[in-house]
C-alpha positions as a Markdown table, in Angstrom:
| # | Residue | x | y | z |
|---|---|---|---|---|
| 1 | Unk | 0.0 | 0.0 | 0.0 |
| 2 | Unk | 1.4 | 3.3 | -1.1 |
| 3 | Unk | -1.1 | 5.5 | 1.3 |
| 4 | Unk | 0.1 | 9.0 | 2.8 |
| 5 | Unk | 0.8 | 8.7 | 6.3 |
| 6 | Unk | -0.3 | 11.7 | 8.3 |
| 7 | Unk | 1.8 | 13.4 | 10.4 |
| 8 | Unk | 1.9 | 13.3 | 14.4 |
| 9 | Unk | 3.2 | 16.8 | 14.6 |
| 10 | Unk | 1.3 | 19.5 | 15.5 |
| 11 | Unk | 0.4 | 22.9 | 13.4 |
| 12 | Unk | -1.0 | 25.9 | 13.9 |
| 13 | Unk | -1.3 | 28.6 | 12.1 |
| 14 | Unk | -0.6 | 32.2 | 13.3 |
| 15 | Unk | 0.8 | 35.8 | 12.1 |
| 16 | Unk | 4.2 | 36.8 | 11.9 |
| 17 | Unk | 4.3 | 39.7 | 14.3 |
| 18 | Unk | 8.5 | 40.1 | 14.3 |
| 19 | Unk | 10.7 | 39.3 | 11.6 |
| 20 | Unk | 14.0 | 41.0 | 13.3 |
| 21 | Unk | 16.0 | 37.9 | 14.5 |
| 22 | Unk | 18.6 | 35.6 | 11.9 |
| 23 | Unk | 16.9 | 32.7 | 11.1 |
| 24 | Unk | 14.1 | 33.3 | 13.3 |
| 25 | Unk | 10.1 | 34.9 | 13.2 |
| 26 | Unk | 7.8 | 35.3 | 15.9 |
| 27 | Unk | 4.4 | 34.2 | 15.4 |
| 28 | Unk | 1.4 | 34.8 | 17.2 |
| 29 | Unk | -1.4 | 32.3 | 17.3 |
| 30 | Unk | -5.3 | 33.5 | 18.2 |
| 31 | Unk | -7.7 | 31.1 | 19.3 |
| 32 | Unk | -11.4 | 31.8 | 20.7 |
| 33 | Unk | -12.4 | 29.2 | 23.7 |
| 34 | Unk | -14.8 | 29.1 | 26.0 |
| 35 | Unk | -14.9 | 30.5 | 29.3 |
| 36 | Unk | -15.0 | 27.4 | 31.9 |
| 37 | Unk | -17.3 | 29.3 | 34.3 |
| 38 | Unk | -19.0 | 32.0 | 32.8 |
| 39 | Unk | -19.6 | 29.9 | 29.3 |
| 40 | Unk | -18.1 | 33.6 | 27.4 |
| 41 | Unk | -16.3 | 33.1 | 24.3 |
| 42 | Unk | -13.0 | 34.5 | 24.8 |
| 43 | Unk | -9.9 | 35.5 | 23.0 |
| 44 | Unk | -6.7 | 33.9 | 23.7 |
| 45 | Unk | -3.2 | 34.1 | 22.2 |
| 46 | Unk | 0.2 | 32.7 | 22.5 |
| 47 | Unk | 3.6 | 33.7 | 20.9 |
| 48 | Unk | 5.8 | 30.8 | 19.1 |
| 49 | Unk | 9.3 | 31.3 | 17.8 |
| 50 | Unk | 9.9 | 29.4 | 14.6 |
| 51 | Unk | 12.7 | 28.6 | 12.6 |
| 52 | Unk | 12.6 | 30.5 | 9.1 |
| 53 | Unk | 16.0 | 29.4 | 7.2 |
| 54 | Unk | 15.8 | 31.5 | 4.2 |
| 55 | Unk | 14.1 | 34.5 | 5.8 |
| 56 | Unk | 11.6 | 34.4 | 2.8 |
| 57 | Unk | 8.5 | 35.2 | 6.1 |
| 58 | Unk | 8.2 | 38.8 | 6.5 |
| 59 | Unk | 6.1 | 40.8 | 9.5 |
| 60 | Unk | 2.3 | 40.7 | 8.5 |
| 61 | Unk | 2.3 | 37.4 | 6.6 |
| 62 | Unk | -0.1 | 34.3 | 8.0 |
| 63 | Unk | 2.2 | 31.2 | 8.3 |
| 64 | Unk | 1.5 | 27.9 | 9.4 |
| 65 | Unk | 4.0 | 26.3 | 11.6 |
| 66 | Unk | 5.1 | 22.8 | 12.5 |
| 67 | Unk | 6.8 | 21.3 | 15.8 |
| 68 | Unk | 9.8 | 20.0 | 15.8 |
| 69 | Unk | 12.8 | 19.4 | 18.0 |
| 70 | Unk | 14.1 | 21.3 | 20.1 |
| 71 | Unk | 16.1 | 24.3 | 18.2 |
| 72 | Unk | 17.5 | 26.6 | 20.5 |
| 73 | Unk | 16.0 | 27.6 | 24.2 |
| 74 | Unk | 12.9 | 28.7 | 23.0 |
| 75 | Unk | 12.5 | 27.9 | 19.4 |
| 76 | Unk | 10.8 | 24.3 | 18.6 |
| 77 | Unk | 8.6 | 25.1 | 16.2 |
| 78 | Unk | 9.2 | 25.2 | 11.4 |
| 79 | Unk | 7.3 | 27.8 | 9.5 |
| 80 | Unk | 6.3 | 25.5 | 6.5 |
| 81 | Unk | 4.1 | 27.1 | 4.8 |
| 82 | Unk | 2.9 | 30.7 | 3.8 |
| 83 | Unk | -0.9 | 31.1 | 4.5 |
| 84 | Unk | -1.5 | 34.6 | 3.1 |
| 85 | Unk | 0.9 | 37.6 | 1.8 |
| 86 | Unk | 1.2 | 40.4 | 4.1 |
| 87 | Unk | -1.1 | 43.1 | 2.6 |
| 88 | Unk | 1.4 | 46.0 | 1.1 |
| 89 | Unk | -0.4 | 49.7 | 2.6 |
């Protein structure tokens, strides 16, 4: 059988909101959940570093991103893919 495997690793998908570091953007990733007590949708975000080797992400742009091993301290995470083109004002 010649069937796809699908991958283990998680992705998200977030914008870049800092594009300053070598190698390196910072992407922030908004979810809505549910409040556990008051039963209010709510807005929450975290901030992932990923590793960008060509530097081809710039700030503004919607990435997905992929785990991976451990990089540096903080950084665990591949952009893979570009989403959607920052929009040029």
């Amino acid at each position: 059988m010649t069937e796809a495997k699908k991958s283990l690793k998680r992705t998200l998908i977030g914008k870049v909101v800092s594009d300053k570091r070598a190698k390196t953007v910072t992407v922030l990733v908004e979810r809505r959940v549910k409040h556990a007590l008051y039963d209010k949708i709510v807005g929450k975000s975290s901030k992932y570093h990923a590793h960008d080797e060509k530097g081809e992400y710039k700030m503004g742009d919607i990435i997905e991103i992929t785990e991976s091993r451990p990089l540096s301290k903080t950084k665990n995470w591949v952009a893979t893919r570009l989403v959607e083109k920052a929009v040029a004002v």
